[in-house]
C-alpha positions in Angstrom: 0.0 0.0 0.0 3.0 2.5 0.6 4.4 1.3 -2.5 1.1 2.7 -4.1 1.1 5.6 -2.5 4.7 6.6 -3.2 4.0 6.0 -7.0 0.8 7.7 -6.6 2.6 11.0 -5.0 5.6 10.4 -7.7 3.3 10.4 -10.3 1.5 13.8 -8.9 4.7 15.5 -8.6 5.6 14.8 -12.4 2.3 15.8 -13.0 2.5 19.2 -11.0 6.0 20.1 -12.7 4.5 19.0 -16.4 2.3 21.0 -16.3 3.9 24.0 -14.6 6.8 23.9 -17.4 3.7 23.7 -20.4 2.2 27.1 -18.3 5.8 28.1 -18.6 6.3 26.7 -22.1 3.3 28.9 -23.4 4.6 32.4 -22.8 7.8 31.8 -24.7 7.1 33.3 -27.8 6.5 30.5 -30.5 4.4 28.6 -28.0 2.6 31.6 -27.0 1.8 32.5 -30.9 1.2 28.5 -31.5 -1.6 28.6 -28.7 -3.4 31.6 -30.0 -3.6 30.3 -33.7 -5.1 27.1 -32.5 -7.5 29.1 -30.7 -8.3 31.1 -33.7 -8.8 27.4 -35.6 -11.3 25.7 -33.1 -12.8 28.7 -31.6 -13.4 31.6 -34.2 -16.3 30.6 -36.9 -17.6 32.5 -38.8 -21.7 32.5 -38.8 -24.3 34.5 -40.6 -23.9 38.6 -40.5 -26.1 40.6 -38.7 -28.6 42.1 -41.3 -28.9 45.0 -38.9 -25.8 46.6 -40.3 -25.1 47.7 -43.7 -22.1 49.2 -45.0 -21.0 51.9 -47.7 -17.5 51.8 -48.3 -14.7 54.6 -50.0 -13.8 51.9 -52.7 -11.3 51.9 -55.5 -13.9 52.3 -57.7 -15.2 55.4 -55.5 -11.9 56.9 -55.7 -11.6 56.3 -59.6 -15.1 58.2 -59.8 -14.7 60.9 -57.4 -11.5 61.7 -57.4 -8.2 61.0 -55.5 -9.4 60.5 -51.3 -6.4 63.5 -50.7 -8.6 65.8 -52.8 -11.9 65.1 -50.6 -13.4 68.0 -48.5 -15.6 67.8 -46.3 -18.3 68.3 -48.6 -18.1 64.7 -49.8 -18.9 63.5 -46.5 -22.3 66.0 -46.3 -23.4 65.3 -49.5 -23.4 61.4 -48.4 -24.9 62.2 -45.2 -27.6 64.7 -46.6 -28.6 61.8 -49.4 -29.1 59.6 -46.5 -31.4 61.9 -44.5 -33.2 62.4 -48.2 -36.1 60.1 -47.3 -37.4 60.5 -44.0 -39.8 57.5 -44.4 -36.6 55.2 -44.4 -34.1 56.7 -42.2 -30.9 54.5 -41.0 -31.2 54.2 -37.3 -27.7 55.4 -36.9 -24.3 56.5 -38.9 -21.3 55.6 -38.1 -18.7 57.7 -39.8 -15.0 55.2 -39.4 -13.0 58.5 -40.8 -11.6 61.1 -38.1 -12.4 64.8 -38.7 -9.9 66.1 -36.3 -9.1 70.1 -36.7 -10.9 72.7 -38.2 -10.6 73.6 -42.3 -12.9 75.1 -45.1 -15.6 76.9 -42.5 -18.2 76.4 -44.9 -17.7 72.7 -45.6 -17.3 72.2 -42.0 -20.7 74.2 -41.3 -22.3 71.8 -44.5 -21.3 68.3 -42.6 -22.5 69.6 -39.1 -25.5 70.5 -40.8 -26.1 67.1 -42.6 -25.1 65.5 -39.4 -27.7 66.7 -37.3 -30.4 65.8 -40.1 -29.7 62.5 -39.2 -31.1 60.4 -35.8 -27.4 59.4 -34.8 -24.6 59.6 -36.4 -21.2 58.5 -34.3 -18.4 60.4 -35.2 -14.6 59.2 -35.3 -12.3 59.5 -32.6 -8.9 58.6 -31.4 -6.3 57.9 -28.2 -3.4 57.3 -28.0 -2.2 54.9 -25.1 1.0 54.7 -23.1 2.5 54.8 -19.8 2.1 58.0 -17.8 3.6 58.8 -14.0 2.2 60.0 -11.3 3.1 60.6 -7.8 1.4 58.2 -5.7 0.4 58.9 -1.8 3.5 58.2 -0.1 5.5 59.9 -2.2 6.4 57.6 -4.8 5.7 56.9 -8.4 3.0 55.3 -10.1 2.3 53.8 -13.6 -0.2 53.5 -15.5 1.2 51.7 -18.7 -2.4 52.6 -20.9 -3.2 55.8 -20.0 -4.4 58.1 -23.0 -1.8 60.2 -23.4 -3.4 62.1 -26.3 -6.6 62.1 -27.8 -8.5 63.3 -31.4 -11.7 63.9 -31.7 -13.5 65.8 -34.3 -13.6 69.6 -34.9 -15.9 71.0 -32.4 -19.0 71.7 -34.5 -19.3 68.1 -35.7 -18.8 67.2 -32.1 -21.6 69.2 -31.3 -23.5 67.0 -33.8 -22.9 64.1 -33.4 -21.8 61.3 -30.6 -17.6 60.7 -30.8 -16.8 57.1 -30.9 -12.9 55.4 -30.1 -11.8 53.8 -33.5 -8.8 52.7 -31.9 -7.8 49.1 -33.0 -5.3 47.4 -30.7 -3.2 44.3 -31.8 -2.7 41.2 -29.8 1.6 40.6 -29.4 1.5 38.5 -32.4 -0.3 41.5 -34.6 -3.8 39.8 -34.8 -6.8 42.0 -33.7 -8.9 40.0 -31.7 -9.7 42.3 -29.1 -11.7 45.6 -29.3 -11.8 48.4 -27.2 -14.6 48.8 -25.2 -13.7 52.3 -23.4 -11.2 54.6 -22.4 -10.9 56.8 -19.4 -10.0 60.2 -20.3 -9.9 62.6 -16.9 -9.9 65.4 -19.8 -12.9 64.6 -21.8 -15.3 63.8 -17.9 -14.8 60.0 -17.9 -14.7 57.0 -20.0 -15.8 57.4 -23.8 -16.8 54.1 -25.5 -16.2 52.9 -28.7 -17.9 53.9 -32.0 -18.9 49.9 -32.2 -21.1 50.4 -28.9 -22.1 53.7 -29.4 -23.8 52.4 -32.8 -25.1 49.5 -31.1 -26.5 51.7 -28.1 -28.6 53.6 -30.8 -30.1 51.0 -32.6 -31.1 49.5 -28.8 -32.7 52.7 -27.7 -34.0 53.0 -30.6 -36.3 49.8 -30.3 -36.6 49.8 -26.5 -33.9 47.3 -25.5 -30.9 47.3 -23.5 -27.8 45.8 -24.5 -25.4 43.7 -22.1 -22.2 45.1 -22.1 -18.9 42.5 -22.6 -16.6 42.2 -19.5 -13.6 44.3 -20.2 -9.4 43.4 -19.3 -7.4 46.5 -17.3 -7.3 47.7 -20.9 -10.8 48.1 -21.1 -10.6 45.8 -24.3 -12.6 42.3 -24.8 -12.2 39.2 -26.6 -14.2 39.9 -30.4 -15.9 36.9 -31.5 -15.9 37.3 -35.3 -19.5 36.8 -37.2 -17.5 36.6 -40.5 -14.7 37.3 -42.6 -13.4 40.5 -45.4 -16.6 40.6 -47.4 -19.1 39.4 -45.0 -21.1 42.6 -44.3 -20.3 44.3 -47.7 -22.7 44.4 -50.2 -21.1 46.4 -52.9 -22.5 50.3 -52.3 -19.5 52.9 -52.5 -19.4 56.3 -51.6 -20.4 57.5 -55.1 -23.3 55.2 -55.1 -24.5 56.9 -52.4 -23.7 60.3 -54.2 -25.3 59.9 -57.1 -28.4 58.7 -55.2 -28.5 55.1 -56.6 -28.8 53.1 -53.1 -32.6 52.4 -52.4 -33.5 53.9 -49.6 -35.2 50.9 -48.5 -32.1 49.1 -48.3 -30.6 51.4 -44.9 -34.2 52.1 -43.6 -34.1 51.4 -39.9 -29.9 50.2 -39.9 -26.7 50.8 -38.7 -25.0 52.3 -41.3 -21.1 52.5 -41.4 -18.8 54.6 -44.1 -15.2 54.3 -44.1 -12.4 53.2 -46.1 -12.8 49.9 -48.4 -9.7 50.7 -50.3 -6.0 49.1 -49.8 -4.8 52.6 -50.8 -6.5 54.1 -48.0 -4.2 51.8 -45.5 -7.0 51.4 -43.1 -6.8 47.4 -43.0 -5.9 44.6 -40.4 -4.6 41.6 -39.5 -7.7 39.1 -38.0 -7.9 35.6 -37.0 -10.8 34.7 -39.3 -8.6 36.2 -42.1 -5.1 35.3 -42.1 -4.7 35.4 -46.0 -6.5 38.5 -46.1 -6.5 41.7 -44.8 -10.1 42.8 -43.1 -10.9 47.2 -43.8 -11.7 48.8 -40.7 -15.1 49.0 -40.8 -15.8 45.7 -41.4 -13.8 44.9 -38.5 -16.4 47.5 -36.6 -19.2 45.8 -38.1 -18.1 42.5 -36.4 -17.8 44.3 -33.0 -21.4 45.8 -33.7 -22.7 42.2 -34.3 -20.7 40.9 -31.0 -22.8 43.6 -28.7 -26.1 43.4 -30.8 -26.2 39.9 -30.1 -24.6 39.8 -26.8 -22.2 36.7 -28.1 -19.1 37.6 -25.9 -16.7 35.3 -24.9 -14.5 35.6 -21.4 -11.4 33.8 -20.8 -11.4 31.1 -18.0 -9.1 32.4 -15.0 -5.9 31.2 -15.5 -5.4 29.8 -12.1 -8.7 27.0 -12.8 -7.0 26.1 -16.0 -3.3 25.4 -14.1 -5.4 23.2 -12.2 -7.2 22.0 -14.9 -4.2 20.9 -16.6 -2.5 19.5 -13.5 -5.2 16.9 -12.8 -5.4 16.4 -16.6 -1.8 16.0 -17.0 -2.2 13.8 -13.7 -4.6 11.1 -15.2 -2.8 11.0 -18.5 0.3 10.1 -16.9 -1.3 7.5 -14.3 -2.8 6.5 -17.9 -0.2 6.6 -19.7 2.9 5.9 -17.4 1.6 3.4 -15.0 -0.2 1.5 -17.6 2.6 -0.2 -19.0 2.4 -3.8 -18.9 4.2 -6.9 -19.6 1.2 -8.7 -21.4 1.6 -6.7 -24.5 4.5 -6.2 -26.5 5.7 -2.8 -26.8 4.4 -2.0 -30.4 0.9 -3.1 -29.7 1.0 -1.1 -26.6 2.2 1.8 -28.3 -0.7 1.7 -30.7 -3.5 1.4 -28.3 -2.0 4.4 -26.1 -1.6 6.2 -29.5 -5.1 5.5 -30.2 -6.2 7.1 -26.9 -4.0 10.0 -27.1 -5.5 10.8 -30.5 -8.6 10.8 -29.1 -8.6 12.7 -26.1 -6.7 16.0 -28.3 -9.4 15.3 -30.5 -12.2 15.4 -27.3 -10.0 18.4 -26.1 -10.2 20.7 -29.0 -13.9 19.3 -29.0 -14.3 20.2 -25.6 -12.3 24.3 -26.5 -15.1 24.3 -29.2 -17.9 24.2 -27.1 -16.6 25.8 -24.2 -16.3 28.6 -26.3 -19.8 28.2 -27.3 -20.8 28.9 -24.0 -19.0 32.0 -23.9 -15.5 30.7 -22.3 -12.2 30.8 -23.8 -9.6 28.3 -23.1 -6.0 27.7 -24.2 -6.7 25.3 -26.6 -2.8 23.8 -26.5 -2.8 22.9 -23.4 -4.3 19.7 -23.0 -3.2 18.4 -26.1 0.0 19.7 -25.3 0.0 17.8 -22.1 -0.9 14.4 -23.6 1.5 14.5 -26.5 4.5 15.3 -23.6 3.0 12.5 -21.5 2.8 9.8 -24.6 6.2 10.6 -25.5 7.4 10.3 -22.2 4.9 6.9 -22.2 7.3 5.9 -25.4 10.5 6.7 -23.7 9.3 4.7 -20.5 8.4 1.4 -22.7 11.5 2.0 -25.1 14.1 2.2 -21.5 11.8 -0.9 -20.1 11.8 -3.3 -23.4 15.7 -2.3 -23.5 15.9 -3.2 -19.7 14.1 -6.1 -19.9 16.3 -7.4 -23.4 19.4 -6.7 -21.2 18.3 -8.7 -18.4 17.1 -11.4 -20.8 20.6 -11.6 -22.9 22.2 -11.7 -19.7 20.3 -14.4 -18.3 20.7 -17.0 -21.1 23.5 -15.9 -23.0 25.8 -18.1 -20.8 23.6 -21.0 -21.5 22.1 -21.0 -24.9 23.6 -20.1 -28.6 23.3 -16.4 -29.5 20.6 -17.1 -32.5 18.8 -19.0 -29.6 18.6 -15.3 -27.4 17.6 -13.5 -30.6 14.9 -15.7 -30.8 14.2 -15.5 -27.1 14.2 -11.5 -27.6 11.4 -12.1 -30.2 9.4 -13.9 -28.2 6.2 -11.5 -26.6 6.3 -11.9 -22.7 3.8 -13.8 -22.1 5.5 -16.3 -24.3 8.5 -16.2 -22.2 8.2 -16.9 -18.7 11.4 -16.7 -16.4 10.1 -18.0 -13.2 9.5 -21.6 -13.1 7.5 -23.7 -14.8 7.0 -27.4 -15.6 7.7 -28.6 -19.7 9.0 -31.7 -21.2 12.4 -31.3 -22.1 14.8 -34.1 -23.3 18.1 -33.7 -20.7 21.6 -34.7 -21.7 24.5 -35.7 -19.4 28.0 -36.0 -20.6 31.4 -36.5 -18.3 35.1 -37.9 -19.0 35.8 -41.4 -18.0 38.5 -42.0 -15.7 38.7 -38.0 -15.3 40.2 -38.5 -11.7 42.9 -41.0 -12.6 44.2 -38.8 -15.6 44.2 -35.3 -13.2 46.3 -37.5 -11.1 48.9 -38.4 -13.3 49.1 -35.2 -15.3 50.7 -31.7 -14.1 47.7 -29.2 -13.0 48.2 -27.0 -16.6 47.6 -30.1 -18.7 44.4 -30.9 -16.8 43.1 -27.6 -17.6 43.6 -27.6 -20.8 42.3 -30.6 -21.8 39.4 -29.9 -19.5 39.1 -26.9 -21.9 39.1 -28.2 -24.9 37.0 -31.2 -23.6 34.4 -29.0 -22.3 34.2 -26.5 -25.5 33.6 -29.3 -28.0 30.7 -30.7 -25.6 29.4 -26.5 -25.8 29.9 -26.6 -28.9 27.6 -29.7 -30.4 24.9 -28.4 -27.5 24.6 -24.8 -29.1 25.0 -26.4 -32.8 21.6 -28.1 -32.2 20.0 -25.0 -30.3 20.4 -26.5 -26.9 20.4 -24.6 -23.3 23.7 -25.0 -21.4 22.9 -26.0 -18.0 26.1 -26.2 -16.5 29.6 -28.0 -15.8 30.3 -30.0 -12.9 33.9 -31.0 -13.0 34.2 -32.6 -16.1 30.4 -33.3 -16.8 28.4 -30.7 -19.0 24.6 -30.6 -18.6 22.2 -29.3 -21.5 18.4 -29.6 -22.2 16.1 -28.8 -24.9 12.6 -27.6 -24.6 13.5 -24.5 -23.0 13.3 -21.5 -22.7 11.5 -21.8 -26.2 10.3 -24.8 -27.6 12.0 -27.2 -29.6 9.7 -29.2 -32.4 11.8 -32.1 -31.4 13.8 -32.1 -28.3 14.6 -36.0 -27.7 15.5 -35.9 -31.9 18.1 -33.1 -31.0 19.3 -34.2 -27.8 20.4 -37.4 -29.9 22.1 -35.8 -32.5 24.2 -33.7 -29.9 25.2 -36.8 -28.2 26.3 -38.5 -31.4 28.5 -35.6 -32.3 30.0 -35.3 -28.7 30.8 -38.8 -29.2 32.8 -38.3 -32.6 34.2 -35.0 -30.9 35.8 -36.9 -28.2 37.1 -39.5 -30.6 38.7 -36.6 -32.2 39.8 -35.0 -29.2 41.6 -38.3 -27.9 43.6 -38.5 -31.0 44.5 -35.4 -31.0 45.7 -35.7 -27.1 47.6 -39.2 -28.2 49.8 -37.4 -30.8 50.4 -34.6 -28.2 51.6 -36.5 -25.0 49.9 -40.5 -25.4 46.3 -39.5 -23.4 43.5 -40.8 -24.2 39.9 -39.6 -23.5 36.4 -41.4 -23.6 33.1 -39.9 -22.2 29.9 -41.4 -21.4 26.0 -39.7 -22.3 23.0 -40.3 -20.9 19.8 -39.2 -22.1 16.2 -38.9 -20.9 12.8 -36.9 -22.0 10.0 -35.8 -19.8 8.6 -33.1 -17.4 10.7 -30.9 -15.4 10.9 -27.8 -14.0 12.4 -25.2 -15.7 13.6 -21.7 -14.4 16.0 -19.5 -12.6 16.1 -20.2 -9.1 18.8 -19.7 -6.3 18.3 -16.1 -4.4 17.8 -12.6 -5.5 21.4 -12.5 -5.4 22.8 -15.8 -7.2 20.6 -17.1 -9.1 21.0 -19.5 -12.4 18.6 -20.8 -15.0 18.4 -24.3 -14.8 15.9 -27.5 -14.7 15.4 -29.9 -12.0 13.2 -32.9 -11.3 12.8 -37.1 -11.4 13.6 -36.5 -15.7 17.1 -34.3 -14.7 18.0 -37.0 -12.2 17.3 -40.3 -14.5 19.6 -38.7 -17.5 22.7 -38.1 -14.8 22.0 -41.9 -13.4 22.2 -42.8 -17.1 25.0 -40.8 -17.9 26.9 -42.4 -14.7 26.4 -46.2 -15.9 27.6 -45.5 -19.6 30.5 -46.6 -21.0 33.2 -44.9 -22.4 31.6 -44.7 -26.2 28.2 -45.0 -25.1 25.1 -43.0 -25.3 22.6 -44.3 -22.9 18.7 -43.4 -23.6 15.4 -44.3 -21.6 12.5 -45.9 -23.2 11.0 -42.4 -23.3 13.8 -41.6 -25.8 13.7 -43.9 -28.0 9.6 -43.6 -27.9 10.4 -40.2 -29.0 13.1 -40.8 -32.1 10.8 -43.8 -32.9 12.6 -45.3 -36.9 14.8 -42.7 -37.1 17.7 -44.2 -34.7 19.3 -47.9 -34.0 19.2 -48.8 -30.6 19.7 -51.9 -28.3 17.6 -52.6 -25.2 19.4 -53.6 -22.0 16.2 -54.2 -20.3 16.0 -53.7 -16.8 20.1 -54.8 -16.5 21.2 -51.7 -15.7 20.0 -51.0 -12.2 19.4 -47.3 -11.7 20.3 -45.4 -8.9 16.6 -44.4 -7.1 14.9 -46.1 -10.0 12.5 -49.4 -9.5 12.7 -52.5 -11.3 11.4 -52.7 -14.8 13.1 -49.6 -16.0 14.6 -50.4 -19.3 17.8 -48.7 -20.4 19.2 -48.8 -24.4 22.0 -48.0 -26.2 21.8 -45.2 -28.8 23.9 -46.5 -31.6 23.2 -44.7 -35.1 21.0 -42.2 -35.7 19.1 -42.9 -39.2 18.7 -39.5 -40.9 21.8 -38.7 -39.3 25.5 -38.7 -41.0 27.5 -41.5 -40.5 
């Protein structure tokens, strides 16, 4: 249980500093940037534009008609104004004029626009702040900032002031130069209090003017909020340009009871921005008003979620994915399989995520989208790294484990193998078990000098290694001069007894081999004996968790070292169960029940291997 709860804590801790390093992660630049294009992806879509709002733009083709914009007076703008005041049946419900009139010029032309202005039921005049930091002393003495104070601000020449209701223009970029936000208000000490933007101003009108009352969006210190985009350049515009409206060739019909907005729709003109629903294209000015005026009309504003909740959000988040993810790795899969299925879930929670942004969003909350995705992309990769360290592990302790007793091709098999396939605690399997030792070992270490010994014992006990791992057996072990080796295990063997017998018949021609060789070189002589049996035994490492050895034990591992003990020099020894197994493929001779074994009860019957059929020689 404290096990449990350490990995618990462990696994909280990782958590906690994940996720604090993506909250870190996101306000380095890229990241930061990254974050806020997803969240223009799954979050701004464009919809239907209000039909409330109708716009007249200063178009090229405006410009080509009337003349160069520089060249404008004032007169242009009362002669569009007066030709919208020319039908009182179908009056717009309010003007919004995106072009600043700042400073007084021709006092006739200024007179004519006031004028036309006033024949209207609301028409919202441009104005402009500036914004930046401005000291003050503070109450003890010290200094104070305000880093968005309006330093400076334009509005228009008084008499059009007089006229008509100044709105803020002022369009303030995000720190990757996208314009999601708009300004809402600006306090201005000078100008007695805040004045609001030419967007709500608009929107005001056309509420008063039907008896509503419009919810106002929940401002940052800035007094700006998040703009939720009804649609893209070209949404709102239907194609009437300033000279249209000149010439008097807009139905009157078409602006009766609207919110009517003139301003530049001309890339001359230089009033165009950056937006998230329009990254290929610029968006004018006023359409970018239009979209605020259809934010407020319809009340669709969208607040961020406090950063704190979503830290926590992401912790616990970034807590179950790696309990998920980390603690779910498990020896009953192999590690591409695993992979896959933890693939497959990561996939689909980012995709539940950025489902889950969406609708959040819909409900007028704004999350970082990046985060949780974020979080379960670092915490499968980490999964990956995890498996890829354990499979290595485990292939290490594997190799180690049987690469002192079986042939390498035998422990790249092994390392094939899934897990469950290979089990390295004990287990019971029929395995065909081979026993080999020198006869009259002791006599000959007697007579010969200590280096001799050894070396023959060497080349002795390499030849024996050598036939065992030729025919994919498991090296048990040497005792003195005798060599132990099984097959069956740790993978199966289609026919253990089968190679068991061919091993033994080349151990026998290797030590025939051997004992030449050792007559030329000093007149010894050497002769082994081999016993062989097949059935059930228990195969596995065992010892203690600090020596242990792989290795089979059992009635079957007993029988072959009693048959081994009785052979001959020359002579391969087999059980009944042996020769059941190699059936007409070997020549044999039963001894009966001569041969008395060691712990074994009458009746046992013991043979001599003598040829193998299918085998050489």
């Amino acid at each position: 249980m404290k096990k449990k709860w350490r990995r618990c804590l462990a696994l909280l801790g990782a958590s906690a500093a994940m996720a604090l390093l993506l909250r870190q992660g996101t306000e380095w630049t890229p990241l930061r940037r990254a974050d806020q294009w997803a969240q223009d992806m799954v979050q701004q879509q464009p919809r239907a534009a209000d039909p409330r709002i109708a716009m007249i733009g200063i178009t090229d083709e405006a410009l080509a008609e009337l003349g160069p914009y520089d060249t404008w007076t004032r007169n242009m703008m009362a002669s569009a104004l007066e030709n919208l005041a020319a039908d009182p049946e179908h009056l717009p419900c309010a003007v919004a004029v995106d072009v600043l009139y700042a400073g007084e010029s021709d006092a006739e032309a200024d007179a004519r626009l006031a004028r036309a202005a006033e024949g209207l039921p609301k028409v919202i005049s441009a104005s402009l702040a500036e914004f930046g930091a401005v000291y003050t002393k503070s109450a003890d003495g010290g200094l104070a900032v305000n880093p968005y104070a309006v330093k400076k601000l334009e509005t228009p020449y008084p008499a059009l002031r007089e006229a008509t209701t100044p709105g803020l223009i002022n369009a303030m970029y995000d720190s990757d130069g996208m314009l999601r936000h708009a300004v809402f208000y600006a306090d201005i000490p000078a100008a007695g209090g805040k004045m609001y933007s030419m967007a709500w101003e608009a929107a005001q009108a056309w509420a008063a003017a039907h008896g509503q009352t419009l919810k106002a969006p929940e401002t940052d210190s800035r007094g700006r909020f998040h703009v939720s985009y009804s649609g893209g350049p070209g949404a709102f515009f239907d194609g009437y340009s300033m000279a249209d409206l000149i010439r008097g060739d807009i139905p009157s019909s078409w602006y009766a009871d609207k919110i009517v907005l003139i301003g530049p729709y001309a890339a001359g003109l230089r009033d165009a921005y950056d937006t998230p629903v329009s990254r290929s294209q610029q968006m004018f000015g006023m359409e970018f008003q239009a979209n605020v005026i259809d934010a407020m009309l319809n009340a669709r504003y969208r607040v961020p979620v406090s950063e704190s909740v979503q830290r926590g959000i992401l912790t616990v988040f970034t807590f179950l994915c790696a309990v998920g993810f980390w603690g779910g790795t498990s020896r009953r899969q192999g590690m591409l399989s695993t992979m896959l299925v933890k693939l497959g879930i990561a996939a689909a929670l980012i995709l539940l995520s950025l489902q889950g942004a969406w609708a959040m969003y819909q409900r007028g909350y704004i999350l970082h989208v990046l985060w949780i995705p974020a979080a379960v992309f670092l915490c499968y990769g980490t999964s990956v790294v995890i498996h890829a360290v354990l499979a290595a592990r485990e292939r290490l302790r594997v190799t180690k484990t049987f690469e002192r007793y079986v042939a390498p091709t035998v422990v790249r098999e092994i390392l094939k193998q899934k897990p469950e396939e290979l089990k390295l605690g004990g287990e019971t399997v029929s395995i065909a078990v081979l026993f080999v030792d020198i006869r009259g070992f002791t006599t000959m270490s007697e007579q010969l000098p200590a280096e001799a010994v050894v070396r023959i014992l060497n080349r002795y006990l390499s030849m024996t290694s050598a036939c065992v791992e030729r025919y994919q057996g498991t090296l048990d072990k040497y005792v003195g001069d005798a060599t132990m080796a099984f097959w069956g295990a740790p993978l199966p063997v289609p026919d253990p007894a089968f190679a068991a017998a061919r091993t033994a018949m080349d151990i026998i021609r290797g030590a025939d081999e051997l004992s030449r060789a050792l007559m030329e070189e000093g007149g010894q002589s050497l002769r082994v004996g081999v016993g062989i049996h097949y059935g059930p035994a228990v195969v596995g490492n065992m010892g203690s968790p600090r020596r242990m050895d792989y290795t089979a034990i059992g009635d079957t591992v007993n029988t072959a070292a009693r048959l081994e003990s009785n052979a001959p020099g020359g002579t391969i020894y087999i059980s009944r169960a042996v020769a059941d197994q190699l059936g007409d493929r070997a020549a044999y001779t039963s001894l009966g029940d001569r041969i008395r074994l060691k712990g074994k009860a009458e009746g046992f019957e013991v043979l001599t291997l003598d040829r193998l059929i299918t085998d050489r020689g």
